[in-house]
C-alpha positions in Angstrom: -8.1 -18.5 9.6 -4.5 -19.2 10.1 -3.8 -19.2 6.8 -5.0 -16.0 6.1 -3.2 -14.6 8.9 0.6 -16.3 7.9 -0.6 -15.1 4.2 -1.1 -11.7 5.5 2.0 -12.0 7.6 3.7 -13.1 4.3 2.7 -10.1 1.9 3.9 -7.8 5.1 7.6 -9.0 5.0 7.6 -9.1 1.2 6.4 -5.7 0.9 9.0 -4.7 3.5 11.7 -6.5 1.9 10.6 -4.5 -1.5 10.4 -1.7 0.1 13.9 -1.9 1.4 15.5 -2.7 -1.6 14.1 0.1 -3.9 15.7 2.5 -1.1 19.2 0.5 -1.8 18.3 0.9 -5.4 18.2 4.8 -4.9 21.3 5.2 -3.0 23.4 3.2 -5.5 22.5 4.1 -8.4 23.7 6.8 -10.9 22.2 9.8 -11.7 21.2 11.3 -15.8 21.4 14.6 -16.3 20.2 15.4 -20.0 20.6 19.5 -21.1 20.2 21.1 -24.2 22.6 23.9 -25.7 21.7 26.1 -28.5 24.7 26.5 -31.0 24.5 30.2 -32.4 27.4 29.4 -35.0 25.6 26.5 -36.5 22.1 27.3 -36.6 21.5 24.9 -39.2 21.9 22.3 -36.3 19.6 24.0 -33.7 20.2 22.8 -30.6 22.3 20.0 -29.5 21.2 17.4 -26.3 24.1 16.2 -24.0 23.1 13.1 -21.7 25.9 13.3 -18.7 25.9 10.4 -15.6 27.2 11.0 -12.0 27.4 8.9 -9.6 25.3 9.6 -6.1 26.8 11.0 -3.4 28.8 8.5 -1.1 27.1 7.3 2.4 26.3 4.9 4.3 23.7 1.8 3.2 20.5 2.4 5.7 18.4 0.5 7.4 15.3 -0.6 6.8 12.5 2.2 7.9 15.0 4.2 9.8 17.0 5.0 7.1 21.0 6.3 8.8 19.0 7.9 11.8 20.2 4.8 14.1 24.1 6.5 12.9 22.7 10.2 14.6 21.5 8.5 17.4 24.9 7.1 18.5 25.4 11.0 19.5 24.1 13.0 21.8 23.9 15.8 19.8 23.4 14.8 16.0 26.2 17.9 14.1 28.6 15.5 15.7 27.4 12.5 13.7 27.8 15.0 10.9 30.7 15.6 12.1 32.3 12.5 12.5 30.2 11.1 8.9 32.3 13.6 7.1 35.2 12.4 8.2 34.9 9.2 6.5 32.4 9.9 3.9 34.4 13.9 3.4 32.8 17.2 2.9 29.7 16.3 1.0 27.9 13.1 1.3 24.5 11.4 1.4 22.1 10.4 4.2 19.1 8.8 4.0 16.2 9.9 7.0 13.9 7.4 7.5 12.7 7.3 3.2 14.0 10.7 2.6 17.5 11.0 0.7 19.2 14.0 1.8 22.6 15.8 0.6 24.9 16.8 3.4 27.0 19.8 3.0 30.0 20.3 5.7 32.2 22.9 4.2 31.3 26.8 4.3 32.9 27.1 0.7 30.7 24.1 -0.3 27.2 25.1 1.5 27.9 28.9 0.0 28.4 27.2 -3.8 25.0 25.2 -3.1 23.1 27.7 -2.1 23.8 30.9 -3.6 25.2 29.2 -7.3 22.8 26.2 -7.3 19.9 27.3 -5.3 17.2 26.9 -7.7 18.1 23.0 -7.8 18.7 22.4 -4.0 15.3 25.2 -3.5 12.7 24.0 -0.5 12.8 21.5 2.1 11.8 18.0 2.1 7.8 17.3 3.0 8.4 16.1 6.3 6.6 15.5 9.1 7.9 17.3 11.3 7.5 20.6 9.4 3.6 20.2 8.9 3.7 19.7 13.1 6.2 23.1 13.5 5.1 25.0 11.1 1.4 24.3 10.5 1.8 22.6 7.1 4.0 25.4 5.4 7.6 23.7 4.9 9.3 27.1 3.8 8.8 28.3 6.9 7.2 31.6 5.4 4.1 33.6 7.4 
């Protein structure tokens, strides 16, 4: 019986450990963006596939299950983490909320340029929680 229960102990920290390092994996690691253009002058060609990398948005490492919401805790209100994050991280950067990876925007010029430019790619909210408590399950917030 105690063996089963120090095995099962066992698997729990492995899985944890996993877990943790697969949400490293995801804030370090660079990003593939693959489009395709259509050449009109060279139709003989067709179209033409262009493989670009970036690298993720710069933040803090988190912690394990909490993510960087121990960092908005520090405050009493959390904008002033944001705040004080994009100080040393600058205007955009990346947080990661509990298992969610989030980009934050801090500059009106930037948040206007993601949204009304790029909205179809930063679209929606994340499936949280929270939202399915708030707003009965619809995370657009549309009745």
């Amino acid at each position: 019986m105690e063996i089963l229960i120090l095995f099962g102990a066992l698997m729990l920290i492995c899985i944890f450990i996993i877990r943790y390092l697969m949400i490293v994996y995801e804030c370090l690691r660079k990003v593939e963006v693959v489009t395709k253009i259509t050449s009109v002058k060279n139709s003989s060609s067709g179209n033409v596939t262009v493989k670009k990398t970036y690298k993720q948005a710069p933040g803090p490492l988190p912690w394990p299950i909490l993510g960087n919401l121990a960092l908005l805790a520090q405050f009493e209100v959390p904008f002033e983490g944001f705040t004080e994050l994009a100080k040393k991280f600058g205007d955009v950067y990346a947080l990661t909320m509990g298992t969610t990876r989030c980009l934050i925007v801090n500059n009106l010029d930037l948040i206007r340029e993601v949204l009304n430019k790029n909205g179809k790619f930063f679209g929606g909210r994340p499936d949280l929680l929270r939202y399915n408590w708030l707003f009965g399950g619809d995370r657009n917030n549309c009745r």
